[in-house]
N, C-alpha and C positions, 0 to 999 in steps of 0.2 A: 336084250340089254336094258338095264334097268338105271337110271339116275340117281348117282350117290351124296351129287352137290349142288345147290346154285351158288356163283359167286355175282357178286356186284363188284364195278369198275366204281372205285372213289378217289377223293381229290386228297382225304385225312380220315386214314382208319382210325386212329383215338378218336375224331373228333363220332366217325359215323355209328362206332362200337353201341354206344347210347341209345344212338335214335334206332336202330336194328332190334334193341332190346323193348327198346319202350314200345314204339309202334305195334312191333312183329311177335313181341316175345323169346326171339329169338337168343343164346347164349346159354351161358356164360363163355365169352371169348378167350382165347389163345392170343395172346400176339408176336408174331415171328416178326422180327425188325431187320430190315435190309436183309433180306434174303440173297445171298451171292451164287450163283448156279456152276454146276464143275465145266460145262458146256452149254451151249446152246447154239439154235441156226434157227433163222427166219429169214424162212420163205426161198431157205436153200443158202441163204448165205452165213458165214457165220459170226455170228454178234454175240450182244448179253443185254437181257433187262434185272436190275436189281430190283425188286422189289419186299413192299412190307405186304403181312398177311396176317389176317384176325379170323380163325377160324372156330366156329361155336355150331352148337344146334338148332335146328329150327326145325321141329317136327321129327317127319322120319328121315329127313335131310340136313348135310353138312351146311352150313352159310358160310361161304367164304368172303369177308371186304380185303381189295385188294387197293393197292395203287403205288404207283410207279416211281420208283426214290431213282432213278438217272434217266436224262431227258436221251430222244432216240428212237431208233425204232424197235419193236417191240407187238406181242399180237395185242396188249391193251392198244397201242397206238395204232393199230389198224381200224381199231374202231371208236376211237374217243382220242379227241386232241386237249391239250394240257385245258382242265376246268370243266373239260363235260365227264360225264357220271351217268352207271347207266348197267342194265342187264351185261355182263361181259359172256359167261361160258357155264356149261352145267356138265357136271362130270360124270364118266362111266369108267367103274373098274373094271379090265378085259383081261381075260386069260393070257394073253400074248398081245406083244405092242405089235410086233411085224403080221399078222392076221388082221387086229385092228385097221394098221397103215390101209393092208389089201382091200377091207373091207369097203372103207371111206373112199380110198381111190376107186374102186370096183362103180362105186355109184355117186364117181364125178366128183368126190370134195377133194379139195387141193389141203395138203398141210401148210398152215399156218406159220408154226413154231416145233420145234422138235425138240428137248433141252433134258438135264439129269442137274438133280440136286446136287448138294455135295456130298449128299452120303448116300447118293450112288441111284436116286431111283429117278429114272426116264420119266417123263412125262412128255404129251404132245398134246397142239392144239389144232383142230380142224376147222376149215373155214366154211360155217354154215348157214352165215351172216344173210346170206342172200334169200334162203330158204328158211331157215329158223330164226331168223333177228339177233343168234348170236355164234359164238364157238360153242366146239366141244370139245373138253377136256378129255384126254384119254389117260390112263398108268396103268400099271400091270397091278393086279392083284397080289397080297405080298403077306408076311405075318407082321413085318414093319407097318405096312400102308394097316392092315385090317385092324394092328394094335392102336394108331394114329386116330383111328372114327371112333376105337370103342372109349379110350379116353374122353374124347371131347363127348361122347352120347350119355357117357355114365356120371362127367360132370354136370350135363342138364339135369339128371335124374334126381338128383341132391337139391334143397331150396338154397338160394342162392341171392343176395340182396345187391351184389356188387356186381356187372355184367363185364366186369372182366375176372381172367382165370387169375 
């Protein structure tokens, strides 16, 4: 299994979009604004976190800044309470989410969050906080998801003065 993303947990992705770029170099950003999910369950139960996402490059890696647009539980909220910030989760594309699940469960990690966009693609978060200091993102590999990275990798590839897309 190979890591396709790190995300950081933030307070104001406009505001973090900036210092991502300037510090890290990371970008040119995407920003998806309140993101609304067709389902989700956390920690077995079922809820919803709305969330914004800015997603850009960094290296050979996706960077996702997230944060949380409805207060609540949530797997940000398992690790960050409203104003802290902070490594959240690093992502792996799996050939199969139900193998994945097996895998993690096989060696003791409990799911997080379980949840599907709106157009349709599952994602899960594993709780690895305890062993790793964070989650781990899981999805299935996809021509949607794989078209999703090569955008944002081929938008870093272009020079770019503005670190938003």
């Amino acid at each position: 299994m190979e890591f396709c993303q790190v995300a950081y947990f933030v307070n104001d992705v406009r505001a973090a979009v900036p210092k991502a770029n300037e510090l890290l170099g990371a970008g040119p950003f995407l920003v998806s604004e309140e993101i609304k999910l067709a389902w989700a369950e956390l920690r077995g139960i079922p809820g919803d976190f709305v969330h914004t996402s800015a997603y850009g490059q960094w290296g050979n890696v996706m960077m996702e800044l997230v944060q949380q647009d409805s207060e609540g539980a949530s797997p940000f909220r398992d690790m960050y309470a409203p104003g802290e910030t902070g490594l959240h989760h690093m992502a792996l594309m799996v050939d199969s989410m139900t193998d994945a699940y097996s895998h993690f469960a096989d060696q003791g990690y409990e799911v997080a969050a379980r949840a599907a966009t709106a157009s349709g693609v599952e994602f899960g978060f594993i709780d690895a906080v305890d062993s790793l200091g964070h989650m781990i993102e899981i999805y299935e590999k996809s021509e949607q998801l794989t078209g999703f990275y090569n955008y944002i990798r081929q938008a870093a590839e272009k020079p770019f003065s503005d670190p938003f897309l």
